[in-house]
Every structure is written in structure tokens, then in C-alpha cells.
N, C-alpha and C positions, 0 to 999 in steps of 0.2 A: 753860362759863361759869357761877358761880353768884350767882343770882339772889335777893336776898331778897324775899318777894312782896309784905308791905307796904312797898316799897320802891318798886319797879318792877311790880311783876305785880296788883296789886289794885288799878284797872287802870292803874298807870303811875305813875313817879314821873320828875320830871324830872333828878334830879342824883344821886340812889341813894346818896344820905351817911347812912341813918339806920343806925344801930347799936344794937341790944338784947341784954340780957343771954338766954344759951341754956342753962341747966343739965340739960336733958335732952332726948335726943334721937329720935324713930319714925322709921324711913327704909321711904318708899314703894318698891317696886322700876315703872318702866314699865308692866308688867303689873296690878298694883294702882292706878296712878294711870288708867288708863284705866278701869277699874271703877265710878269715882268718877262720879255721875250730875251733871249741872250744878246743880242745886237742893243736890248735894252739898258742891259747890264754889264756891256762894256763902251755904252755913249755915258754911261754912270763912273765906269772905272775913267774913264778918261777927263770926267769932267772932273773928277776926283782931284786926278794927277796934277791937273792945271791949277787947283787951288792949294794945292800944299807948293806947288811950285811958285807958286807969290807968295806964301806965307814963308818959306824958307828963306835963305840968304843962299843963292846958288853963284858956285864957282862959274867965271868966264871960262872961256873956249880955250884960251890960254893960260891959264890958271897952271899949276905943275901939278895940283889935285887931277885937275880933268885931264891932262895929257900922260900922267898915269894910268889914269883906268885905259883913256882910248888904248892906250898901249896895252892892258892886256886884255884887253874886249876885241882885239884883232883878230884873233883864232878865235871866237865863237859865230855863233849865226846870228845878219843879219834881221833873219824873221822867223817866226815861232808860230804854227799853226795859222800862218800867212799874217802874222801879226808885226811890223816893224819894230825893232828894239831899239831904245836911244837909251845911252845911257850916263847919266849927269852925279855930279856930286853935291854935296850941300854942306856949307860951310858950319858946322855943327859940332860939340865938343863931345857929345855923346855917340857914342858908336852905336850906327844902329845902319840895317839894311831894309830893302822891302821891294818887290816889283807891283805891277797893277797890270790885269786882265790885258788891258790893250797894248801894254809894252815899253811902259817907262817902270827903266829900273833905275835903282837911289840908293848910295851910299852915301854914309858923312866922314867928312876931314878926319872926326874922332876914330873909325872904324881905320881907316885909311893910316894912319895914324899910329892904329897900333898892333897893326897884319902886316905878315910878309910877302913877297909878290904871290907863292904859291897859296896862300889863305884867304890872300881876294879873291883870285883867279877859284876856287871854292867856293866862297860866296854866291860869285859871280854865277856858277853855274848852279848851285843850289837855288839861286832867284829865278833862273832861268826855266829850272824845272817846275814850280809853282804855276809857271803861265802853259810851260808846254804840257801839264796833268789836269788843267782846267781846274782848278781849285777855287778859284773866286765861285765860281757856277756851282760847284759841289755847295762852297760855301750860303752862297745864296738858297739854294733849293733844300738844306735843313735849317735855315734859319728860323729859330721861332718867333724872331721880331726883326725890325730894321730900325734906325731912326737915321734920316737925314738931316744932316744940319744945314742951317742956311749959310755958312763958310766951305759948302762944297765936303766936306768928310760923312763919311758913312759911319754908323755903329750896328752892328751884328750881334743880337744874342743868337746864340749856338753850342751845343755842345761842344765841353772841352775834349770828349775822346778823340773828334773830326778834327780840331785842332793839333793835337798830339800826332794824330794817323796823316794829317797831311805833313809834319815838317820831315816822319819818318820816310814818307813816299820821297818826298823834296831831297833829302837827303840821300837815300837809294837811288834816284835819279843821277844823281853829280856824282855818284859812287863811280858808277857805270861806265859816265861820259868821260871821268878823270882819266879812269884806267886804257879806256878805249883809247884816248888823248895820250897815253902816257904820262900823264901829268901823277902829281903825285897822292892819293886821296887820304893819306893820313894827314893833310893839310885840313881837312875838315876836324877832325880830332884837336891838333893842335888850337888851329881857331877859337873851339868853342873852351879851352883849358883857357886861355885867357881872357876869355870873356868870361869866366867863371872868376877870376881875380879882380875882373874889373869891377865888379860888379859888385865882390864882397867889401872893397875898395870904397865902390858909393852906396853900401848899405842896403841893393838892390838885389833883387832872385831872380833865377829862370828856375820855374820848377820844373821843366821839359829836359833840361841840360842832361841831367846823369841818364835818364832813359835814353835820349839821343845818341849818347857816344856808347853804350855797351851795343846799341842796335847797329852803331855804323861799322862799331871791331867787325862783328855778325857779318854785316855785307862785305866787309874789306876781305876777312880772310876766309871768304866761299872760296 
């Protein structure tokens, strides 16, 4: 399966719609991707973040996108296994999320858009939980291949089961933190119902969806 890392793997995107241009290519082999020390592979995630963040159209500081989310990024942490979190939106019609090893998380206007405050604030912490379960580095360390492009984005071949088994961890994680929070986590259920419209909408799939929401009933109603 191939994986784009700001996508899914840095650490986690939830619907893995983002597309960048790739005009040149470094392919890791196994052997070489294991070489990579973990400081190695989040000066990767980061450089990552930085290049989609110029390739994107990112909302200002004052934007009502961005004084949104800060608004409900106020009850979360901070930092995540001593990682600082910042977290920005991107002017995008397509809903899509995703965080990166080092700690920028990314929603778009479209997502934003078409969730309600409880369905972000889900998001928000299902991205969250990708960086705090180390997922990128799981990711990395069954990768069967890498390729680097020269625009700064990663590509990961990798099994799809590790894909699947990380969004259910991700998921179980926000489960957790909702309910500790009191927040509400049937917000993750709802969320992904319409993103399953959107989606049939523009002709697109998540094959992950229906697995996702019978496993999160599973954790809700432990």
C-alpha cells in the first residue's frame, strides 16, 4: 500500500485526500530506512510540514478559520511526548486533516466547514493521538520502501493492515481523552457519517470508514 506521509503517517491523516506535486524522486531501500535514527525522522517530519506549508494557501492569525480552532485547541495540550503542537488551517475546499511527528497539526476550511464545534474538537484529538502513539516511527520502521521527493513530501509503501490498526489506535485514543474531558465521543461517529456523504458526493471512498465506526460503537460503549 502506498502511503503519502503527510498524509497519513506524520502522524495520521484521517481521509488521506491530499495530493502534491512530485517532480523528483530518492527511493529508500528497507535497509536504509532503518538507519534513519528517530531525531532523524522527525528533522524529516518537520521538514515535511514546512513544505506543504508553502505549497498550501494557509489562513492568517486572524483569519475566523484560525481563531476557531485556537478556540477549541485551548483545552488540549500544549505538547505531546515533549513535542510542541501548533496548530493552523489551510485554506482548502476539500476536507481533509492530518498531524506530523513533530507537531504541526492541519485542518482545511473545507473540514472546518462541514463539522460541528464537537467534531473538530474529535479530530483535533484523534490527530493528536497519532503523534502521542508514535505512529510515524511505527510507520517508518515497517516501511518496505520510502521515496523522497524533491518538494519536501514523503511516500511510504507499507502495509495497509498498520494503516487500518493505526487509525483504530487513533481513534481509541480520542475515545478515551473525550470521555475523560467529558466532551462528547459520539462526535467522532457523527464526523466520519459525513464524511462518508462527502465523499459519495465527490465520487471519492474511505475504505477504512465502516470498519472505523463499528470499532469506535466497541470502545464507546465499554
Amino acid at each position: 500500500m502506498v502511503i503519502r506521509i503527510q498524509t497519513l503517517l506524520l502522524s495520521g491523516c484521517l481521509f488521506g485526500l491530499v495530493a502534491c506535486n512530485q517532480p523528483q524522486v530518492t527511493m529508500l531501500t528497507p535497509q536504509q530506512i532503518t538507519l534513519l535514527s528517530d531525531s532523524q525522522i522527525e528533522q524529516l517530519s518537520a521538514q515535511n510540514c514546512a513544505k506543504q506549508d508553502q505549497y498550501e494557501v494557509m489562513t492568517s492569525r486572524s483569519h475566523v478559520f484560525q481563531k476557531r480552532l485556537d478556540r477549541l485547541t485551548k483545552q488540549w495540550p500544549n505538547t505531546v511526548n515533549g513535542k510542541t503542537l501548533n496548530y493552523r488551517v489551510y485554506l482548502k475546499t476539500q476536507p481533509n486533516a492530518w498531524a506530523s511527528f513533530n507537531g504541526c497539526v492541519r485542518l482545511t476550511s473545507g473540514l472546518m466547514n462541514l463539522l460541528t464545534d464537537d467534531e473538530i474538537q474529535a479530530v483535533i484529538v484523534h490527530e493528536i493521538g497519532h503523534i502521542a502513539l508514535n505512529h510515524t516511527l511505527a510507520a517508518f520502521r515497517q516501511a518496505k520502501s520510502a521515496e523522497i521527493h524533491s518538494n519536501g513530501t514523503i511516500t511510504l509503501i507499507m502495509p495497509q493492515a498498520l494503516s487500518l490498526q493505526q487509525e483504530f489506535a487513533a481513534d481509541a485514543y480520542a475515545v478515551r481523552v473525550l470521555q475523560y474531558q467529558q466532551r462528547d465521543p459520539y462526535a467522532l461517529i457523527t464526523m466520519l457519517n459525513k464524511l462518508d456523504r462527502h465523499q459519495q458526493q465527490a465520487s471519492s471512498s474511505h475504505p477504512n470508514t465502516a470498519a472505523r465506526k463499528t470499532n469506535l460503537l466497541k470502545k464507546i460503549m465499554r
